[in-house]
LUMMIGU-36534 format. One record per residue (C-alpha): z, x, y; residue number from 1. Coordinates in steps of 0.25 Angstrom, whole numbers, plus 5000, padded with zeros to 4 digits. Last residue first. Example, Ala and Ser with C-alpha at 12.3 -4.5 7.8 and 13.67 -1.06 7.14 Angstrom:
<pts>
> w|u|v|seq
> 5029|5055|4996|2
> 5031|5049|4982|1
</pts>
This chain:
<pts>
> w|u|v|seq
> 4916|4947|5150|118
> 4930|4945|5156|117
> 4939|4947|5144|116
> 4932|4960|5139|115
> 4933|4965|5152|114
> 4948|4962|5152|113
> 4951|4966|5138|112
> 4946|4980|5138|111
> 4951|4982|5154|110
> 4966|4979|5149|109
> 4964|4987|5137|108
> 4959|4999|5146|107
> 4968|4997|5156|106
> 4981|4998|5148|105
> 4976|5010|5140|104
> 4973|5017|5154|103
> 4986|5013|5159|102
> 4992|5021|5145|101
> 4984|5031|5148|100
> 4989|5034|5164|99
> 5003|5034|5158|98
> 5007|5042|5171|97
> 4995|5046|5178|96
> 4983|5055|5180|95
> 4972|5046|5183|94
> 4970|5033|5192|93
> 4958|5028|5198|92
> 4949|5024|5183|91
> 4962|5015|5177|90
> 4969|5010|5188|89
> 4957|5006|5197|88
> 4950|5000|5181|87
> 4962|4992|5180|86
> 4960|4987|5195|85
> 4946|4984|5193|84
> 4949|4977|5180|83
> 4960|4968|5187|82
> 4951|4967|5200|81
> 4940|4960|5189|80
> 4952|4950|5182|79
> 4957|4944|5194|78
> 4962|4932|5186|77
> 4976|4935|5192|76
> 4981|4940|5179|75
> 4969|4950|5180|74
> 4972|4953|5193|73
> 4988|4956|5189|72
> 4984|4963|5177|71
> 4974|4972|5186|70
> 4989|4973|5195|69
> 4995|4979|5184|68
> 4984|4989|5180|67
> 4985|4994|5194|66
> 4999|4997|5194|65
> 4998|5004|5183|64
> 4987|5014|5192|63
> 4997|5013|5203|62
> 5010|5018|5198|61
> 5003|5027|5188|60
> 5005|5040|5200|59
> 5021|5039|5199|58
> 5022|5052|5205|57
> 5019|5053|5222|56
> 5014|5038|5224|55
> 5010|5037|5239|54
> 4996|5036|5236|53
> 4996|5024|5226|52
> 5006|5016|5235|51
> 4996|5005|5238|50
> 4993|5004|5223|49
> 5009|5001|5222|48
> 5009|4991|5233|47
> 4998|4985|5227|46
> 5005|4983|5213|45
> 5017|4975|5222|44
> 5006|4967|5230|43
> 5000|4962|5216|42
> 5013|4960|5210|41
> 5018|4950|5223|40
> 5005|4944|5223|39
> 5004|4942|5207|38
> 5017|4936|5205|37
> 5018|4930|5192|36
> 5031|4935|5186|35
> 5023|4946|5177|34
> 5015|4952|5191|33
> 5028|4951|5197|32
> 5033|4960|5188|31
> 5021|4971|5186|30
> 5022|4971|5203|29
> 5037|4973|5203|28
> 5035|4985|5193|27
> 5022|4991|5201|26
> 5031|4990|5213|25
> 5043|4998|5209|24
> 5034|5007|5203|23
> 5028|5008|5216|22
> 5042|5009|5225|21
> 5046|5020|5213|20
> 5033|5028|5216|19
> 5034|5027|5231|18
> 5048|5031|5231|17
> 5047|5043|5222|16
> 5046|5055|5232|15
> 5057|5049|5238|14
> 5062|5037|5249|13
> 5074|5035|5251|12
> 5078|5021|5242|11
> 5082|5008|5248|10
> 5067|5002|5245|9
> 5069|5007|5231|8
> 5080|5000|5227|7
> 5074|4986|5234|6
> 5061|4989|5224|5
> 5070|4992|5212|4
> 5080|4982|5213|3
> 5065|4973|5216|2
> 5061|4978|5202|1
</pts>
């Protein structure tokens, strides 16, 4: 991800270079979320929400990004700004690549986190 990152940051800028730099990010983000850094993963998934208006194709960037950093609150205990944050990616955004499959993943995680909490 970091060969990727450093590749990127060389590059000319395209039509695409906001995309990749996000993917890029949502990928490190996922990683370091998995290794147990939280405020590096948190500032890369920001990163990408910051970029939202600036995305010219890759439009589910930041709604996937969203569900990650809702499992990323609810790892941290944080479990109401995780079903906010699910509920920002599935009610904000429309129209996108695998936009269902999101929807499927939000649905079972909001079923078993309200559940859980009650």
């Amino acid at each position: 991800v970091e060969k990727a990152e450093a590749t990127l940051q060389n590059e000319n800028m395209s039509d695409y270079s906001v995309d990749d730099e996000c993917l890029v990010k949502l990928l490190k983000g996922c990683c370091l979320k998995n290794l147990q850094r939280p405020l590096q993963a948190e500032l890369c998934f920001n990163h990408v929400i910051q970029s939202e208006k600036l995305l010219k194709y890759d439009h589910y960037l930041v709604p996937f990004t969203l569900f990650e950093l809702a499992f990323l609150y609810k790892s941290q205990g944080e479990i109401d700004k995780a079903i906010k944050t699910l509920e920002t990616a599935r009610n904000n955004y429309k129209d996108y690549s695998m936009e269902s499959r999101l929807h499927f993943r939000i649905q079972a995680a909001l079923h078993l986190w309200k559940t859980t909490s009650s």
